[in-house]
Every structure is written in structure tokens, then in C-alpha cells.
C-alpha positions in Angstrom: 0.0 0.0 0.0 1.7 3.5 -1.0 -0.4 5.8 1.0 -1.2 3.8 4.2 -1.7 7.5 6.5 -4.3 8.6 3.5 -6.0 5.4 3.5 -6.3 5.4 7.5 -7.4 8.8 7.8 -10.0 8.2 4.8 -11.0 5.2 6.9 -11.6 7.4 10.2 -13.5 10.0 8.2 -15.7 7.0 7.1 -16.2 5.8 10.3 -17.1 9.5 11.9 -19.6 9.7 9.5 -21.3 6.6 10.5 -21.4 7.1 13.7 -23.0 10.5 13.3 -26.0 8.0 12.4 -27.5 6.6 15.0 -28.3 3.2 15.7 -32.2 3.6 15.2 -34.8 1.1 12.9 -35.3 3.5 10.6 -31.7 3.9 9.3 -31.9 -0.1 8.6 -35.3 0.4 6.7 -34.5 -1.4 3.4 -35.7 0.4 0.4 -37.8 -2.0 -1.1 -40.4 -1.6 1.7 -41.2 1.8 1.1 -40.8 1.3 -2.5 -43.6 -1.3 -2.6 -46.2 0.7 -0.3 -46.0 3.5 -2.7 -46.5 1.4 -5.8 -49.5 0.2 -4.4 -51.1 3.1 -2.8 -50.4 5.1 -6.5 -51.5 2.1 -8.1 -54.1 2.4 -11.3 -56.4 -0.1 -9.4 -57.1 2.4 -6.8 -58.1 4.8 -9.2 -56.4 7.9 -7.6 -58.2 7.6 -3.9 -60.6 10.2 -4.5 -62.6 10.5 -1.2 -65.3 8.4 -1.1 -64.3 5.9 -3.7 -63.7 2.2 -3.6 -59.4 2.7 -4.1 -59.6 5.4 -1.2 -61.5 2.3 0.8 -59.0 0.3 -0.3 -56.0 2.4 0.5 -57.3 3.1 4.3 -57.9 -0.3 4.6 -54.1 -1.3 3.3 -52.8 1.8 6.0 -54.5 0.0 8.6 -53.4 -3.1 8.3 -50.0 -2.2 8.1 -51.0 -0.3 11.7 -52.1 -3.6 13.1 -49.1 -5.3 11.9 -46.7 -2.6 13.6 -49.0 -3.5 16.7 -50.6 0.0 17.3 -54.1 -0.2 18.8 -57.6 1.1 17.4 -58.4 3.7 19.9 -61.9 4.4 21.8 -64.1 5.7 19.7 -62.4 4.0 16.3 -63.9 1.3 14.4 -61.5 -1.4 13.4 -59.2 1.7 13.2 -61.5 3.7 11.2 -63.4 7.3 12.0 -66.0 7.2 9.8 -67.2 10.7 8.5 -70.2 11.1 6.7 -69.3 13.9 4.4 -72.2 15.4 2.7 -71.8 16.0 -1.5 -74.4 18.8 -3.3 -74.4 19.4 -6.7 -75.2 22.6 -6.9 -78.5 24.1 -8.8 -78.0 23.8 -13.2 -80.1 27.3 -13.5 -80.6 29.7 -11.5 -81.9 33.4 -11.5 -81.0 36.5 -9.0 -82.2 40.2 -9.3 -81.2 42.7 -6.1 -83.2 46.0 -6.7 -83.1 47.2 -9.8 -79.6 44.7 -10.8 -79.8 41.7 -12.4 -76.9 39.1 -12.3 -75.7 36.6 -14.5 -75.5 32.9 -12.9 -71.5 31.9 -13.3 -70.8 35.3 -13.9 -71.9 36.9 -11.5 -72.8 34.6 -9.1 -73.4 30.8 -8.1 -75.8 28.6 -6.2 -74.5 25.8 -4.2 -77.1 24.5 -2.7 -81.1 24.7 -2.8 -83.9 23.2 -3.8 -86.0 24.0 -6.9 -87.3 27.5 -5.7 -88.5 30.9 -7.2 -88.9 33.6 -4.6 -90.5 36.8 -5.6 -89.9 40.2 -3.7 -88.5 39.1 -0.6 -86.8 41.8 1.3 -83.2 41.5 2.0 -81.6 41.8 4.9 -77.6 42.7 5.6 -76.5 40.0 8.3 -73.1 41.1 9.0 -71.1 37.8 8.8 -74.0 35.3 9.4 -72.2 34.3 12.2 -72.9 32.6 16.0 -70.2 32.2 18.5 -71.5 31.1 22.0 -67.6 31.2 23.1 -66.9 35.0 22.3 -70.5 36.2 22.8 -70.8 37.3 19.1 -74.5 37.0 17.7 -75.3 38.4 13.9 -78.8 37.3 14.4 -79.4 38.6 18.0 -82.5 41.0 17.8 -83.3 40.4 14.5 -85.9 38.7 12.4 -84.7 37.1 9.2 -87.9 34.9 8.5 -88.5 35.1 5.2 -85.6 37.5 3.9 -82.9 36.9 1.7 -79.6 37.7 3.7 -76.8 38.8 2.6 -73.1 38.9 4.3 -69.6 39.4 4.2 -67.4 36.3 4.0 -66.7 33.4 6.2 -66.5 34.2 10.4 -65.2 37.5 11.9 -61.7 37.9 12.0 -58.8 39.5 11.1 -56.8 36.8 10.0 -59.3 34.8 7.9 -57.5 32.8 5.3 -59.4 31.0 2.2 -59.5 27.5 4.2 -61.5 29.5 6.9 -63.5 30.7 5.0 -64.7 27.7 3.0 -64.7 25.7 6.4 -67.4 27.8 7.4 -69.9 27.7 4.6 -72.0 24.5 6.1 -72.2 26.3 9.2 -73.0 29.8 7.9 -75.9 27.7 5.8 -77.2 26.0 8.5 -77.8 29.0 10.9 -79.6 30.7 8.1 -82.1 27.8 7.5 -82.4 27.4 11.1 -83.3 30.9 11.8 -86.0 31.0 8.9 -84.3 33.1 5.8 -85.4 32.1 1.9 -81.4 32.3 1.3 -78.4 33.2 2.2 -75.6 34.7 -0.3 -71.9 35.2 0.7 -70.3 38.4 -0.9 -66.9 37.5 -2.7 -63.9 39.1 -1.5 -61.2 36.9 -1.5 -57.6 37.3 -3.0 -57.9 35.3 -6.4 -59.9 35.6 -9.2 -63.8 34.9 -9.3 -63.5 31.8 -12.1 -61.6 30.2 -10.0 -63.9 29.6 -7.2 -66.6 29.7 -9.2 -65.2 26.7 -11.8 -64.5 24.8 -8.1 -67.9 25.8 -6.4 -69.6 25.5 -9.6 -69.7 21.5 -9.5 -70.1 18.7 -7.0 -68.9 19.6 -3.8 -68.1 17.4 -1.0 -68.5 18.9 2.9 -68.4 17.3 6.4 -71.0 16.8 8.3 -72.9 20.0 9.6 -73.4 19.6 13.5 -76.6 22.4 13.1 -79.8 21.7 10.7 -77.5 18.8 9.4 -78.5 18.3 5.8 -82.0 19.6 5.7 -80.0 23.1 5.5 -79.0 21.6 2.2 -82.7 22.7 1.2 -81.9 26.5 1.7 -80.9 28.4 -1.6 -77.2 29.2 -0.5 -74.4 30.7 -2.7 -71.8 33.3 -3.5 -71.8 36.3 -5.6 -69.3 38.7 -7.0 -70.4 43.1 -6.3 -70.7 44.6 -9.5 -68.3 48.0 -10.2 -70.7 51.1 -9.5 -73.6 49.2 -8.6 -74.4 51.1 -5.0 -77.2 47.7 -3.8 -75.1 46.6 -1.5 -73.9 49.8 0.4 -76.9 50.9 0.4 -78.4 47.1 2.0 -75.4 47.5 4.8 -76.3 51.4 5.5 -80.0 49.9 6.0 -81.9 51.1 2.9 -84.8 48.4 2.0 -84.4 46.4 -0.9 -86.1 43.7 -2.7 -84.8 40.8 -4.6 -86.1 38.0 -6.9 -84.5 34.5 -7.6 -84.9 30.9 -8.6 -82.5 27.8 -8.8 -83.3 24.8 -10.0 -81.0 21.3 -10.4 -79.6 20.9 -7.1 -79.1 17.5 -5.9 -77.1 16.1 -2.5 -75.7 12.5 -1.7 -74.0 11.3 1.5 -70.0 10.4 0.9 -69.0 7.8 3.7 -65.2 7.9 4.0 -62.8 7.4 7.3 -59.5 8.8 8.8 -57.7 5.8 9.7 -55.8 6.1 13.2 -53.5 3.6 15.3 -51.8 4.5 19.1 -48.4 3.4 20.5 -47.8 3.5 23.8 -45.1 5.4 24.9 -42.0 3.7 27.3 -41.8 6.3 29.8 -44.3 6.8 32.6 -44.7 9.9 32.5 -44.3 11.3 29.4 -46.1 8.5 27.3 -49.6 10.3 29.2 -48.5 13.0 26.2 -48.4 12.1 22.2 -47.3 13.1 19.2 -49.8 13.6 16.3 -48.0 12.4 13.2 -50.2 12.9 10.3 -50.8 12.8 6.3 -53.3 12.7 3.4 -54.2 9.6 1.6 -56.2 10.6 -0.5 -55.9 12.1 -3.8 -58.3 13.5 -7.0 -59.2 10.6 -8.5 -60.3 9.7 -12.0 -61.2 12.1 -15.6 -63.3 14.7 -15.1 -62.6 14.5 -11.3 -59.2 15.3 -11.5 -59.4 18.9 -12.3 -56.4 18.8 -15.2 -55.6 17.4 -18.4 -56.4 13.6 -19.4 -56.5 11.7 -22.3 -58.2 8.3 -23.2 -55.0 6.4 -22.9 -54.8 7.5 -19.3 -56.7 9.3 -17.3 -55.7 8.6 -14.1 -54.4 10.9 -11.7 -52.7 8.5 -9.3 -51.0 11.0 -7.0 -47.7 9.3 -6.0 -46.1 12.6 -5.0 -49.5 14.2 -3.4 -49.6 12.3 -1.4 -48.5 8.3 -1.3 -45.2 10.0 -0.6 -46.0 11.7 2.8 -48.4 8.3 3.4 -45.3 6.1 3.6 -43.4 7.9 5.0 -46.1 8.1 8.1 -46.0 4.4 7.9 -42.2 3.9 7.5 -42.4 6.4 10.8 -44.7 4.3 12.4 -43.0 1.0 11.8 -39.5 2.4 13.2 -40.6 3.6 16.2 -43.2 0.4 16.7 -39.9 -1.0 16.8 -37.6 0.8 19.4 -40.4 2.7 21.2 -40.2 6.3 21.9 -40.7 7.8 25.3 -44.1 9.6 24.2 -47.1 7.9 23.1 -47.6 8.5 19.3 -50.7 9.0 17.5 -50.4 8.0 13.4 -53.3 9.3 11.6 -53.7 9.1 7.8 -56.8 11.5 6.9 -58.9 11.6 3.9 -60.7 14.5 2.2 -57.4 16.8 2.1 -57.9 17.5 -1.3 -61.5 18.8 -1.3 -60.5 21.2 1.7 -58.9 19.6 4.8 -61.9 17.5 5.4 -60.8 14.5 7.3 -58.2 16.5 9.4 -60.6 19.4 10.6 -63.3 16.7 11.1 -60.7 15.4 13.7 -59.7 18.5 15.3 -63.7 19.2 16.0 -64.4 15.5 17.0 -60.7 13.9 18.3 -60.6 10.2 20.0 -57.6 11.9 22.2 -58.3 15.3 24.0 -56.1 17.9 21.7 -54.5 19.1 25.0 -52.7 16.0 25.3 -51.2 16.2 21.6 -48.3 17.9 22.2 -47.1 18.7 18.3 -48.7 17.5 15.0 -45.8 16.4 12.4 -47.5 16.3 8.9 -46.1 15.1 5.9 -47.5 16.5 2.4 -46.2 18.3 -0.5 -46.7 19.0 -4.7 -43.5 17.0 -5.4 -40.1 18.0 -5.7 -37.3 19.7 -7.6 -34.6 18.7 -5.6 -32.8 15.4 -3.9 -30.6 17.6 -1.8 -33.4 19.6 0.4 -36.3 19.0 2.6 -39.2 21.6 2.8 -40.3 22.6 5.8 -43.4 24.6 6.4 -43.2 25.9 9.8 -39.8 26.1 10.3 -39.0 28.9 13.0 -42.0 28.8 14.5 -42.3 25.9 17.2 -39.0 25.6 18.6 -38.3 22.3 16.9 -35.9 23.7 14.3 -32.7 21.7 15.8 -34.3 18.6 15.4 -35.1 19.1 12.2 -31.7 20.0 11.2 -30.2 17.0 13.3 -33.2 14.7 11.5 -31.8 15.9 7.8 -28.4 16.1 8.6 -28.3 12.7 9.5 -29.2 11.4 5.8 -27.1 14.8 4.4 -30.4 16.4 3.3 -30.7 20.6 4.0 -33.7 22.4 5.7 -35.2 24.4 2.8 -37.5 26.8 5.1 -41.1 27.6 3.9 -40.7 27.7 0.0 -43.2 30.7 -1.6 -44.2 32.0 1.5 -46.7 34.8 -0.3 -48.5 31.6 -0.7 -49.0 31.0 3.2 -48.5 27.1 1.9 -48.6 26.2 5.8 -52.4 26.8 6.1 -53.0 24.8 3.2 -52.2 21.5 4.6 -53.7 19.2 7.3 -51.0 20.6 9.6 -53.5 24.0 9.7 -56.4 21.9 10.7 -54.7 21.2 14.3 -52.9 24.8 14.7 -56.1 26.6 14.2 -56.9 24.7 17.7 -53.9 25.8 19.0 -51.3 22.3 19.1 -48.0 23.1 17.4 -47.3 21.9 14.3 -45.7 21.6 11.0 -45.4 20.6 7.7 -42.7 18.3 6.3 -42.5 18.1 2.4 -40.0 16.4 -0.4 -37.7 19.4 -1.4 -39.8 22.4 -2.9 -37.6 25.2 -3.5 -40.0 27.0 -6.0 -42.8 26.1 -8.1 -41.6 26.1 -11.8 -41.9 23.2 -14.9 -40.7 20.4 -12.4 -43.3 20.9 -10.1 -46.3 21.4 -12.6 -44.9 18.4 -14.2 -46.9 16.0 -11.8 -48.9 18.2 -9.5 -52.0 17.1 -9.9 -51.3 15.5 -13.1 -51.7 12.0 -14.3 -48.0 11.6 -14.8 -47.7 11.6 -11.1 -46.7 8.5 -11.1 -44.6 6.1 -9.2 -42.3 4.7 -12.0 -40.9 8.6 -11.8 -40.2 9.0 -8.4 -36.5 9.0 -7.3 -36.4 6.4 -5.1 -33.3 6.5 -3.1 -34.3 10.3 -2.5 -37.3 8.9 -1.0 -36.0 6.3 1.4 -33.8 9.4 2.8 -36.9 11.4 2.7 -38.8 8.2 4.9 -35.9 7.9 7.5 -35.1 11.4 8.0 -39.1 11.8 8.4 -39.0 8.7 10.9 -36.2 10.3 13.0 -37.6 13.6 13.2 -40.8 12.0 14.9 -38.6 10.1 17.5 -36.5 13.3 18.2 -39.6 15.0 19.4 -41.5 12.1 20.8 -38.1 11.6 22.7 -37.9 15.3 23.8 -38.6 16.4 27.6 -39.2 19.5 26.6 -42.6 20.6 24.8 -42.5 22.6 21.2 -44.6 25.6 21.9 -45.6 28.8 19.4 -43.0 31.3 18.9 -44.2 34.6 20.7 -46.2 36.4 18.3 -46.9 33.7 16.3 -50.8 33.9 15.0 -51.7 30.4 17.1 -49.9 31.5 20.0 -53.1 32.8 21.6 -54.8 29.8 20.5 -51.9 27.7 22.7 -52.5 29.3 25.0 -56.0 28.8 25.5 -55.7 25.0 25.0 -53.2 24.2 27.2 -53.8 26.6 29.8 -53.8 24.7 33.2 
């Protein structure tokens, strides 16, 4: 041997670097194993997992079996590890007509119906309801002292609040609906003010819809003629309505048709190995479902394949919760662990806010939700993460990366606010810490729109040994929290800081 120093200290280098990795299952996960879970959860048989359908069946049922295997328990309140949801799915009204005062307004144009029955309502006076809103909690009452029977209502968008985002808002249709029906008005139309272009929501709104279940008139609300509508330039109706002037409107729908959508989250407990600490748990979650098939999938399609099987969004972030689960199933960590694969992402955070209004493990004792979900990637050196800075967590993540030499790439497009369009929002909006893990996003540009939400999102062009560092650096993260004394909390300031607060406040 000529260079026996070089070869020794090239050897020692080696050896360092291992060592750096600790001696943990999810460093020994072999690659097939991930591998073949996403194969069959982006499969063509499952027809791209739309919510409701028989391959979104058949993928929860695949996610719990693994769950059982890993030897997690169906908690109280689960069903063969299922929380069934009965989401509720309108088609909204094929015609409709609407005339406020003297205005008429074009349906699709101007403005859409998404629910209500076949109606025509002549000269019923309209009435400006604020926000349409109840809240027994803060005290506030739109319809306190006020009698809507009979009147059309009009009112700004979603709940009061200053920080309102479009998920919000859409979250708080059903309920919005209901208390109109329940309080006796004709209809109830939202005024459009949101920060992207009227086509957009109205091409979305303008077809089936899918909702969860409304906890006030429940689906006789469905009944009520509800919908949107966009304020004309120089038309002065609706200032006057709000400054109290009286004003009468005309309209009619007609089409409008509603089916129930029985789908499930799919959740599986571990038991943590230290006394005290396992009384806490870690939320680790992600979406399995995806858009589904054709017409359903929102994008191009041709006869020769028209399936949008969604490996990246998100069979990705779905193994990765299971290889997650299976490591630390393995070498337990010192907190319990909830693993939670939720449906309905796609048609607005369905399954996850379902669970954060109805959880089988009181949200105070969740100590940080982990979420895995993301439009795909454009590079095999990074990992997204939305959230980062916020929560305290930050040197775990870096350790968790580091360890499979991947780099934090913090909260890519960030005039997006992409962390409240996950499931990770869904249990900050109640106030647990939380964040969003993705493959590595650094901008959206030709590699991204490649596959999102196209039917070339497939399996066959995923980089596979990206992915296995993506599962195990996703698997350690999870133990490095669950294993933490300390609790991640909301940066000061942060805008769920005050919610927190108010959850875990002793």
C-alpha cells in the first residue's frame, strides 16, 4: 500500500460519518419496503383515492393493516381503526336566476348557487346579516334581535376575524348555511372578497362539492338556496343594504341535488416507554387521499390515461407516516404516538378538521402535530419545511436531515402562506404546534407542474433513493420530538400562539 496515512485517515473519516448516524430502525429500513407501499397506494387499481371511492376504501384499509401489523391499537371511539365521516356532497343548482333591486346578475358570472332546492322567490326583502355568524364562546350574535324569517340575507365572508385565510372561509360555509335555515331566511348569499380571481372559485364551487357533516340543521339546510356572488363595479345595492336602505330581490334555482360520501381517517396509538411522558403524544399525520379519475381530476387527461394516481400528493407523505410508524413500533419512543392518515385533504382539509372538532384523544394531550405533504419536488438535496422557525423544533429538524445529508429548505413561496394549506393547519387553528414536512420544494416552476395534480404523477418517476432518505429522516424527526422532555410551543407572536395558550392553559 503507497499511502497507508491517506487510507487510514480516509477510513476514520468514514467511520465518523457513521457514527453520526445513530443506531435507530429506521436507518436499517431497506428500500424495497417503502418502495412497494407506494407502488400500491399510486397504483391504477385504486383509481387515484378520491374520497369516497372504492381505491380510497381500499387504501385506508391497506394503511391500517400495516397499523395492526406494527401492533398499534384502534383507539376508543375508532372502528377497526377507522373514524367514519359522513361527508355530505351537493351538486349545486343547473339554473338559477337572482335580481337585487333594480340589478340583475348573471348565474356563473356573477354569481353561483351551491345548494337549494328548486325554488322561485318573488320580492322578498333583503336583509344585511353582517357575517352570518354565532359564537357562543366570544358572545358574538349576527342574528341577535333580528328577524330574518322570510328574507334573503346577505353577508360578508366566512367568520369575523382578522386573519381569515381562504380554508377558513370555505370551512365555514356549512355552518354559515345552516344558521340561516335554522333561523327562517329564503337564502343566504356570501359576498366575494377573496384574493384570487372569481373563475376560479366559481369553476370549483360550480360543480359537486363534498363537505363534512354539519353539526346544526345537518343536511336539511341543504334545502336552503345558498351561494356566493361577485359586487358589480358602480352598482351602490349593497352599500346601500349594509347602510339599512330596503331592498327587494327576486331569484330561482333549479338542479340541485345532494348524496352522502361515507369515507374514514384511519388512526393507530403506541404507547409510549416512559411513565410519564407517554400520558403525552405526538400527532403524526398525512393525506391519503388524492383527485381521483377524468373529469374528477381537475387537469388534463386523455383516453389512454386518465388517471391521476398521485404518488407525489400524497402516497409520498403516506409512507413515509408508515415507515415512521414501523421504526418507532420497533424501538419505542418515550411519548405515546398517534399516526393518523386523513382523507378529504384534497376537497379542503376535510378528514383533518373533522378530527380536530371531533378527536378520540383530547387535543390538549397532543403535544405537536408532524404532517407530511407536499406538490412533489425539484430537488434530492433539500427538505421543505413549512413551519420552520415557529415551534422551537428547528434543531431537530436540522439533526433529522443532517443525519441522511439532506438541508432544511424553510417555507418555500411563502406569499402563498403554503402552511395553512395542509392538514398541519387543521390542528394549529386549535392551537397544538405543528408543522409541515415536504420532499424538497424550493420554487414552483416546470418540475413541479410536471406532476402536480397531473396523471404523470406517477410512481415509476419517483427518485427512489431520494425517497427512502426522505422516509428515514421523516422517521427520526418523529422520534426526536417524541423523545424530547421538553414541549415545542408557538413562537411569541406567532398567529396560534393565543390559541396555545388557550388549549393548554392549566
Amino acid at each position: 500500500m503507497k499511502y497507508p496515512f491517506l487510507s487510514l485517515f480516509l477510513l476514520l473519516i468514514a467511520s465518523a460519518a457513521q457514527a453520526q448516524k445513530p443506531n435507530f430502525p429506521e436507518f436499517s429500513m431497506p428500500k424495497q419496503e417503502p418502495e412497494f407501499q407506494l407502488r400500491f397506494l399510486s397504483a391504477n387499481e385504486l383509481g387515484g383515492r378520491r374520497t369516497g371511492s372504492m381505491g380510497n376504501n381500499l387504501a385506508a384499509r391497506f394503511i391500517a393493516e400495516e397499523l395492526r401489523t406494527y401492533g398499534y391499537s384502534s383507539p376508543a371511539g375508532a372502528k377497526d381503526y377507522f373514524q367514519p365521516i359522513q361527508f355530505q356532497a351537493a351538486t349545486p343548482p343547473s339554473a338559477g336566476t337572482l335580481k337585487i333591486g333594480k340589478v340583475d346578475y348573471k348565474l356563473m358570472e356573477d354569481f353561483i348557487f351551491m345548494t337549494g332546492e328548486a325554488n322561485t322567490v318573488k320580492n322578498a326583502e333583503v336583509m344585511f346579516i353582517g357575517h352570518g355568524w354565532v359564537d357562543e364562546k366570544s358572545g358574538h350574535d349576527d342574528y341577535k334581535g333580528k328577524d330574518v324569517k322570510g328574507k334573503l340575507l346577505i353577508s360578508l365572508p366566512g367568520p369575523p376575524g382578522e386573519n381569515n385565510s381562504p380554508m377558513v372561509i370555505f370551512r365555514a360555509m356549512g355552518a354559515k348555511r345552516d344558521l340561516a335555515y335554522k333561523n327562517g331566511a329564503v337564502g343566504l348569499i356570501e359576498l366575494y372578497r377573496l384574493p384570487f380571481p372569481w373563475n376560479f372559485f366559481s369553476s370549483y364551487f360550480g360543480r359537486e362539492t363534498i363537505a363534512p357533516p354539519s353539526k346544526e340543521a345537518k343536511s336539511e339546510s341543504r334545502k336552503l338556496t345558498y351561494g356566493w356572488m361577485k359586487e358589480k363595479s358602480g352598482v351602490a345595492e349593497i352599500k346601500d343594504l349594509q347602510a339599512g336602505k330596503k331592498i327587494k330581490a327576486s331569484f330561482s334555482s333549479n338542479g340541485f341535488s345532494s348524496r352522502n360520501v361515507p369515507s374514514q381517517n384511519v388512526i393507530g396509538v403506541l404507547e409510549g416507554s416512559d411513565p410519564e411522558l407517554k400520558k403525552e403524544y405526538l400527532l403524526i399525520t398525512a393525506h391519503y387521499d388524492h383527485v381521483g379519475i377524468g373529469k374528477e381530476g381537475g387537469n388534463a387527461y386523455s383516453a389512454e390515461d386518465s388517471i391521476f394516481n398521485g404518488a407525489r400528493d400524497n402516497a409520498m407523505g403516506t409512507v413515509a407516516l408508515l415507515s415512521a410508524a414501523k421504526a418507532l413500533s420497533i424501538q419505542r419512543p418515550k411519548r405515546s404516538v398517534i399516526v393518523m392518515a386523513v382523507t378529504g385533504e384534497e376537497l379542503g382539509l376535510l378528514g383533518s378538521a373533522y378530527y380536530a372538532q371531533n378527536p378520540l384523544i383530547p387535543l390538549k394531550e397532543v403535544i405537536f402535530d408532524l404532517n407530511t405533504d407536499g406538490a412533489g419536488y425539484n430537488s434530492t438535496e433539500h427538505i421543505s419545511i413549512f413551519g420552520y422557525g415557529r415551534t422551537g423544533t428547528d434543531a431537530h429538524v436540522e439533526t433529522a436531515l443532517n443525519s441522511v445529508g439532506l438541508k432544511v429548505f424553510p417555507d418555500p413561496a411563502p406569499e402563498q402562506g403554503l402552511f395553512d394549506r395542509s392538514d398541519n393547519v387543521s390542528f394549529a387553528a386549535e392551537g397544538v404546534p405543528a408543522m409541515n414536512v415536504s420532499p424538497g420544494l424550493t420554487k414552483f416552476d416546470d418540475a413541479i407542474n410536471k406532476y402536480y395534480h397531473q396523471v404523470a404523477d406517477e410512481a415509476s418517476s419517483i427518485d427512489m433513493d431520494y425517497f427512502l432518505k426522505y422516509c428515514q429522516a421523516f422517521s427520526y424527526l418523529a422520534r426526536l420530538i417524541a423523545n424530547d422532555a421538553s414541549k415545542p410551543q408557538w413562537k411569541a407572536g406567532d398567529k396560534y400562539e393565543k390559541a396555545g395558550m388557550e388549549l393548554y392553559k392549566k
